[in-house]
NULUM-659823 format. One record per residue (C-alpha): x, y, z negated; chain; residue number from 1; residue in one letter. Coordinates in Angstrom, 1 decimal. Example, Ala and Ser with C-alpha at 12.3 -4.5 7.8 and 13.67 -1.06 7.14 Angstrom:
<atoms>
12.3 / -4.5 / -7.8 / A / 1 / a
13.7 / -1.1 / -7.1 / A / 2 / s
</atoms>
This chain:
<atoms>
9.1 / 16.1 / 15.0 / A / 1 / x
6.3 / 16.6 / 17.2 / A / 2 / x
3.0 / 16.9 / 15.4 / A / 3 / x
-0.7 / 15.6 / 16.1 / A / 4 / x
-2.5 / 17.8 / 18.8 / A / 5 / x
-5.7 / 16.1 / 19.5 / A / 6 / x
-7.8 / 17.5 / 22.0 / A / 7 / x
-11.9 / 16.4 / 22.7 / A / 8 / x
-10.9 / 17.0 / 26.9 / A / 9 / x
-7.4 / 15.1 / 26.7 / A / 10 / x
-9.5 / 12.0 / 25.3 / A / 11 / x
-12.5 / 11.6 / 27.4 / A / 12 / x
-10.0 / 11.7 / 30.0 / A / 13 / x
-7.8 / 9.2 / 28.8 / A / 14 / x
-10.6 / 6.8 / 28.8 / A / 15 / x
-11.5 / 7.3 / 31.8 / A / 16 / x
-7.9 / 7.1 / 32.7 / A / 17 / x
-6.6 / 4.1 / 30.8 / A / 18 / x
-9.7 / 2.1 / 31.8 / A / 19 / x
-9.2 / 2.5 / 35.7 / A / 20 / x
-5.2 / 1.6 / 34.9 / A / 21 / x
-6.5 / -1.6 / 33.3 / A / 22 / x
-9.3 / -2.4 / 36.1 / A / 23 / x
-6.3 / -1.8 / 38.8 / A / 24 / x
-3.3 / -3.8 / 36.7 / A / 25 / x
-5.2 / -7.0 / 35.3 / A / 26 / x
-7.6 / -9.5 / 35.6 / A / 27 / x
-8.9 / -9.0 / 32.2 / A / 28 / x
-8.5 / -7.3 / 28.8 / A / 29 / x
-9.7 / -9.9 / 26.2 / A / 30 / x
-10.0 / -8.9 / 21.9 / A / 31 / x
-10.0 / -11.2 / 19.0 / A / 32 / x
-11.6 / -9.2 / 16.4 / A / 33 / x
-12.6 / -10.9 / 13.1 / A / 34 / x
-15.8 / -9.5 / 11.3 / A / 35 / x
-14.0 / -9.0 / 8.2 / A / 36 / x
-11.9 / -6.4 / 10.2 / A / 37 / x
-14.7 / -5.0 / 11.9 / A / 38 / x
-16.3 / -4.8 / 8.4 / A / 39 / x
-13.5 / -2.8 / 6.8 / A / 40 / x
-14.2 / -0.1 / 3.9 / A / 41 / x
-14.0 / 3.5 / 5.6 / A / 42 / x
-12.9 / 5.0 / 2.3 / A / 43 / x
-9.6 / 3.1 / 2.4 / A / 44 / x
-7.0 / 3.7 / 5.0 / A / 45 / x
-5.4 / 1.2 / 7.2 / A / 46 / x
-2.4 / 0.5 / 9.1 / A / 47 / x
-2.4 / -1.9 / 12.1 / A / 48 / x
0.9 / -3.1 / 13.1 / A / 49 / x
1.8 / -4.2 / 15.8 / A / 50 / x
4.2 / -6.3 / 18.0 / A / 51 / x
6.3 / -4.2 / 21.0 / A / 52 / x
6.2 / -6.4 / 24.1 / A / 53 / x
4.7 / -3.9 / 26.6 / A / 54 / x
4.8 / -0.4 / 27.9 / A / 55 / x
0.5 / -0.9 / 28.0 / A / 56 / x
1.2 / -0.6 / 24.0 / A / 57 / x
-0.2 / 2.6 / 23.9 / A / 58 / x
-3.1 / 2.2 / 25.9 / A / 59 / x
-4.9 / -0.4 / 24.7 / A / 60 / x
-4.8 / 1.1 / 20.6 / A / 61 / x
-7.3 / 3.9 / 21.9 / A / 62 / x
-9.5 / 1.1 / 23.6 / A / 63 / x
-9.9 / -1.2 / 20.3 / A / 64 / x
-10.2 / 2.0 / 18.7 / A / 65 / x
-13.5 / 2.7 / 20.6 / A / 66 / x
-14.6 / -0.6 / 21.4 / A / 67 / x
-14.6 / -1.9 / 17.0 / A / 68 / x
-13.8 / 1.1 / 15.1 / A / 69 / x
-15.4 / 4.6 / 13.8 / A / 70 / x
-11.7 / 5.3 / 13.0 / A / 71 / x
-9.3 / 8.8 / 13.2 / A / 72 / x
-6.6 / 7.2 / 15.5 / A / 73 / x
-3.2 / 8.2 / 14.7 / A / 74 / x
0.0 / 6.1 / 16.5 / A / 75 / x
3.9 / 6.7 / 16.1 / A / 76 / x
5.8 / 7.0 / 19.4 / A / 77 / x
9.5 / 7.4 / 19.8 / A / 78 / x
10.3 / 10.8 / 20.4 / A / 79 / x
11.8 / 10.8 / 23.5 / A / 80 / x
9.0 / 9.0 / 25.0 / A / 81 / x
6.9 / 11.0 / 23.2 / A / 82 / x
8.5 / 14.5 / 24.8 / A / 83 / x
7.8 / 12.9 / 28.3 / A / 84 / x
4.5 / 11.9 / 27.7 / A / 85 / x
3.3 / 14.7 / 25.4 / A / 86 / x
-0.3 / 14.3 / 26.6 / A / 87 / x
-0.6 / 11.4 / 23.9 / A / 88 / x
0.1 / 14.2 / 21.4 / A / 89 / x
-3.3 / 15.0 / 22.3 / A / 90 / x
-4.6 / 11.6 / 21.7 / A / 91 / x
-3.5 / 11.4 / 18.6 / A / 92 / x
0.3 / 10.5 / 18.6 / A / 93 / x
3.7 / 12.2 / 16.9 / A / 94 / x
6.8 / 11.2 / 17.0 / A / 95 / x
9.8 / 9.4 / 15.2 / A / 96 / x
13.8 / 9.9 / 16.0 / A / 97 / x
15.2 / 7.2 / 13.9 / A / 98 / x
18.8 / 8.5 / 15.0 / A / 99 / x
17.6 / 12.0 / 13.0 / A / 100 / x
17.3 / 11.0 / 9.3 / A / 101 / x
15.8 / 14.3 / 8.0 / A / 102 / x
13.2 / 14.1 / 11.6 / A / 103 / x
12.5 / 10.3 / 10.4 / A / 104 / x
11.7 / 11.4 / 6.4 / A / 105 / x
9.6 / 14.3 / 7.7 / A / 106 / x
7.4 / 11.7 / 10.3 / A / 107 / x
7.4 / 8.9 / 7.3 / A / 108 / x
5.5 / 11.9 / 4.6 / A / 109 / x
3.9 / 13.1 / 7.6 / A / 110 / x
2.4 / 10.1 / 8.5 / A / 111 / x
1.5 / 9.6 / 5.0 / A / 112 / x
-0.5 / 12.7 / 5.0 / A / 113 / x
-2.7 / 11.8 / 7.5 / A / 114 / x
-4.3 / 8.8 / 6.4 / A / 115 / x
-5.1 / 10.1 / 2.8 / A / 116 / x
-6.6 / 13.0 / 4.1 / A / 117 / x
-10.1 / 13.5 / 4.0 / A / 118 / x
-12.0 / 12.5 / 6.4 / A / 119 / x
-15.7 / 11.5 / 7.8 / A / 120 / x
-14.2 / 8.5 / 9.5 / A / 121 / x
-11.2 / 5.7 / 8.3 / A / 122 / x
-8.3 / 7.1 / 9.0 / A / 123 / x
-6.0 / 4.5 / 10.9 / A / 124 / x
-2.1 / 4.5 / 11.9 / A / 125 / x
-0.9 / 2.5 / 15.2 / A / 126 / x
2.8 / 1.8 / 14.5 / A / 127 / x
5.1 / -0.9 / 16.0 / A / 128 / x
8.0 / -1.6 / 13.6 / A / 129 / x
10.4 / -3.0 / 16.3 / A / 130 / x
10.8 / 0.4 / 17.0 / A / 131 / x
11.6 / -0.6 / 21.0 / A / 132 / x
10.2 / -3.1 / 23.3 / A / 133 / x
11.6 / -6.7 / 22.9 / A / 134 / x
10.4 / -9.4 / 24.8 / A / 135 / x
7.4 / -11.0 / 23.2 / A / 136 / x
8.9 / -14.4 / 23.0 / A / 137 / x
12.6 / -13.1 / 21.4 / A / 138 / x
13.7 / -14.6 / 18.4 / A / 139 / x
13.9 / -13.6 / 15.3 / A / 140 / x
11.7 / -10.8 / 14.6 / A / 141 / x
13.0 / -7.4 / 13.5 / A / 142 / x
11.3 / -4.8 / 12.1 / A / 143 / x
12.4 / -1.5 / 10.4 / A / 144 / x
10.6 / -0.3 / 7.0 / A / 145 / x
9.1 / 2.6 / 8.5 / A / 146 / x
5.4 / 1.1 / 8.1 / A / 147 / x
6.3 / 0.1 / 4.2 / A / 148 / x
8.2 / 3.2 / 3.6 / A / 149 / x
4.6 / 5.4 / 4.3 / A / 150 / x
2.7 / 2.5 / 2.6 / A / 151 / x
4.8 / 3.4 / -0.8 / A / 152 / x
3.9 / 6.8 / -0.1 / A / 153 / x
0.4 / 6.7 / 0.4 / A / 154 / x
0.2 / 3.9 / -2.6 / A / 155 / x
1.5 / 7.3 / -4.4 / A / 156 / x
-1.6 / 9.3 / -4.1 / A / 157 / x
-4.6 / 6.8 / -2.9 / A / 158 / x
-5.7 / 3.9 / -5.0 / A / 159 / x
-5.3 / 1.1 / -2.5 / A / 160 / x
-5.2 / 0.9 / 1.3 / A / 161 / x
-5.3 / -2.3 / 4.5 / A / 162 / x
-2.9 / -3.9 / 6.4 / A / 163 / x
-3.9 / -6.0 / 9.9 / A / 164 / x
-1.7 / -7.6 / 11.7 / A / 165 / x
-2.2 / -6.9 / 15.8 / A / 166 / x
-0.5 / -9.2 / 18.3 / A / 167 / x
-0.7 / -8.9 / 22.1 / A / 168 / x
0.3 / -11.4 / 24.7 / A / 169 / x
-0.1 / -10.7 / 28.8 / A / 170 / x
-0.2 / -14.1 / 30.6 / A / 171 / x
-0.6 / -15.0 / 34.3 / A / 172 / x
-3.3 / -18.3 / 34.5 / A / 173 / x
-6.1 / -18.6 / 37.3 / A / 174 / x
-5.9 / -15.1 / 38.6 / A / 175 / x
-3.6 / -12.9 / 41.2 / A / 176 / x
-3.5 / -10.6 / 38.5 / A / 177 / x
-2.3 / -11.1 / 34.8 / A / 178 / x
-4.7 / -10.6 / 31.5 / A / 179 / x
-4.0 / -9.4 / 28.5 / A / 180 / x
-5.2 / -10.7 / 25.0 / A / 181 / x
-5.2 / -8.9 / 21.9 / A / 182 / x
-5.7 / -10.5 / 18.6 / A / 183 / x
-6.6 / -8.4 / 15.4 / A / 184 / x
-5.9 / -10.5 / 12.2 / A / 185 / x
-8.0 / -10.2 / 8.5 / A / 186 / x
-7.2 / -7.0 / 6.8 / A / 187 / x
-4.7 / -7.5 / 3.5 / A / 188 / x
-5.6 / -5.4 / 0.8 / A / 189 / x
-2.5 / -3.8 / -1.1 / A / 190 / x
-2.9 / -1.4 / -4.0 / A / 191 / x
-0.2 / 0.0 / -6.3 / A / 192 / x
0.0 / -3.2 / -8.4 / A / 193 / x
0.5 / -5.5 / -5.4 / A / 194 / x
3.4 / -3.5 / -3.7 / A / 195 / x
6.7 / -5.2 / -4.0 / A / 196 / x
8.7 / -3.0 / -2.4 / A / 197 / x
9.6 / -2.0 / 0.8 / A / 198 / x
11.8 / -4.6 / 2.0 / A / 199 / x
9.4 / -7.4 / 0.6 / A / 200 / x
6.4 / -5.6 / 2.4 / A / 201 / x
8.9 / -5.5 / 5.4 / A / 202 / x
9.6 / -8.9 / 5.6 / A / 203 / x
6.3 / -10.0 / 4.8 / A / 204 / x
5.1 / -8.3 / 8.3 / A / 205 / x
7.3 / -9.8 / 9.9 / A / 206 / x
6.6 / -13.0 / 8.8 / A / 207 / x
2.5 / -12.8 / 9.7 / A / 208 / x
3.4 / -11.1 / 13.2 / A / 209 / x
5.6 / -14.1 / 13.7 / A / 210 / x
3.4 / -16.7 / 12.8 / A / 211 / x
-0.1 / -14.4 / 14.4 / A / 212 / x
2.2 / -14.2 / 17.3 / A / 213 / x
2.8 / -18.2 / 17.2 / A / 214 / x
-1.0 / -18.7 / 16.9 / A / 215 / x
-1.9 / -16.3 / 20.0 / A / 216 / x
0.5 / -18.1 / 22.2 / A / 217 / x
-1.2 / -21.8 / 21.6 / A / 218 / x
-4.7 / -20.6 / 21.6 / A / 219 / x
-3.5 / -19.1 / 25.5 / A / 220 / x
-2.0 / -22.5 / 26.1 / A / 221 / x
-4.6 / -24.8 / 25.0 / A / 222 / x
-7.0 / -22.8 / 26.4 / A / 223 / x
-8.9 / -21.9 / 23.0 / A / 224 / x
-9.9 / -18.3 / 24.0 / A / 225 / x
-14.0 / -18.6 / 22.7 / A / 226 / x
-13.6 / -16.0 / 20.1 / A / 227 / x
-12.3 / -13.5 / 22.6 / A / 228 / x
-14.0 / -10.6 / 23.8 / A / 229 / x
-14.0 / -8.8 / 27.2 / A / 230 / x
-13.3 / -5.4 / 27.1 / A / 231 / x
-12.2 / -4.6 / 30.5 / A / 232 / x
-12.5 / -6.4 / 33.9 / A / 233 / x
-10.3 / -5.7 / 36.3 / A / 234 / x
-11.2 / -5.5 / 40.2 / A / 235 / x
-11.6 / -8.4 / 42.5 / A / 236 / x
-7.9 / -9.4 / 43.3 / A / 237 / x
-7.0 / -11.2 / 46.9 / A / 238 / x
-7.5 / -14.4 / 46.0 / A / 239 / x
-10.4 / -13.9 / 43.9 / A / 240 / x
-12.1 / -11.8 / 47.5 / A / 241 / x
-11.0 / -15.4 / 49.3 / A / 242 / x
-12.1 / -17.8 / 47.2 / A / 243 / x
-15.2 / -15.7 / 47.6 / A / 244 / x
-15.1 / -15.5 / 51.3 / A / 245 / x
-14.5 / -19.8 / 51.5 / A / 246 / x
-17.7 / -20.3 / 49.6 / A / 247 / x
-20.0 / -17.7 / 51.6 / A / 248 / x
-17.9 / -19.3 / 54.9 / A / 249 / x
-18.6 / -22.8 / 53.7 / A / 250 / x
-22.4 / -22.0 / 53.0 / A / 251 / x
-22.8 / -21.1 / 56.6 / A / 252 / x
-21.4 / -23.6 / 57.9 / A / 253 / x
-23.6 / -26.5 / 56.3 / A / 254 / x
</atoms>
């Protein structure tokens, strides 16, 4: 397993980084963040889970993190991606190898570690129980019980903890360029008298990420996106620039 590096310099550059890659890719980066999960208790860990449609999957946690959260960021990527891209190590990622059962226990109790650990800030996990990227439309859902698996654990030791549902959707509608929504749902409180188990927690997340997922995709079509918040606006794409240029053009020529 490859462990948590995190490095001051490695961030400030990844925001700087990840920001110009969304300014360059889309249109816009839009959040739907709802006070209650703004408003979270710090003393109580959380885990945000997460469809995986998207290689931007990565990028965007570290965004939200900064843009609504005093938060230690902490986000499971597969291992292999992970030894490619070990910079994220210094972000605040370590790795999983579901093919490596005694790799997989070690990241579930190491995970577990880290967000009952003391801390100044909340400490938060960024995990996608899909465990690869699927299509954001495929049907039925699957996700592995990884996330409930270091829920039981942490239930263990702490008295209670959150779970928030986070969907994304990238859609192409009036620009060159596509934009991407997120949408953060209310955090679920879960202490030790409330867990199930972990193929009732399992099946439970998979259930509000179908249904949050549902939700984001007719809000996009019907065109209810008030509540969303831009985080990022991307450069002027061609036809944005001509559309510009017709107007001035026009204006001259009356």
């Amino acid at each position: 397993m490859l462990p948590v590096r995190r490095s001051r310099v490695y961030t400030w550059w990844f925001r700087w980084y990840s920001r110009r890659q969304f300014k360059k890719h889309f249109h816009a980066v839009r959040a739907s963040v709802p006070v209650e999960t703004r408003n979270m208790h710090t003393a109580y860990p959380v885990i945000f889970y997460c469809n995986h449609a998207y290689w931007w999957d990565g990028f965007w946690s570290q965004l939200c993190t900064e843009t609504f959260f005093r938060q230690n960021l902490y986000i499971i990527i597969e291992y292999k991606q992970l030894v490619k891209y070990r910079f994220f190590s210094r972000l605040g990622a370590f790795s999983l190898d579901r093919h490596n059962p005694r790799s997989a226990l070690q990241t579930i109790e190491y995970a577990a570690a880290r967000l009952v650990e003391t801390s100044g800030k909340q400490n938060a996990l960024w995990i996608f129980p899909q465990g690869t990227i699927e299509h954001v439309d495929k049907k039925p859902l699957h996700f592995y019980n990884g996330a409930s698996s270091i829920v039981d654990r942490v239930l263990r030791n702490i008295s209670g903890m959150y779970l928030v549902s986070v969907v994304s959707r990238i859609e192409y509608l009036e620009d060159q360029r596509p934009e991407l929504f997120l949408s953060f749902g209310r955090p679920e409180s879960i202490d030790q008298a409330a867990y199930a188990g972990k193929k009732e927690l399992t099946m439970h997340m998979q259930d509000m990420t179908d249904r949050h997922l549902s939700d984001l995709k007719r809000k996009i079509i019907d065109g209810e996106t008030g509540d969303f918040q831009l985080l990022v606006k991307g450069a002027e794409s061609v036809n944005t620039r001509f559309d510009s240029l017709k107007r001035r053009w026009g204006a001259r020529q009356t």
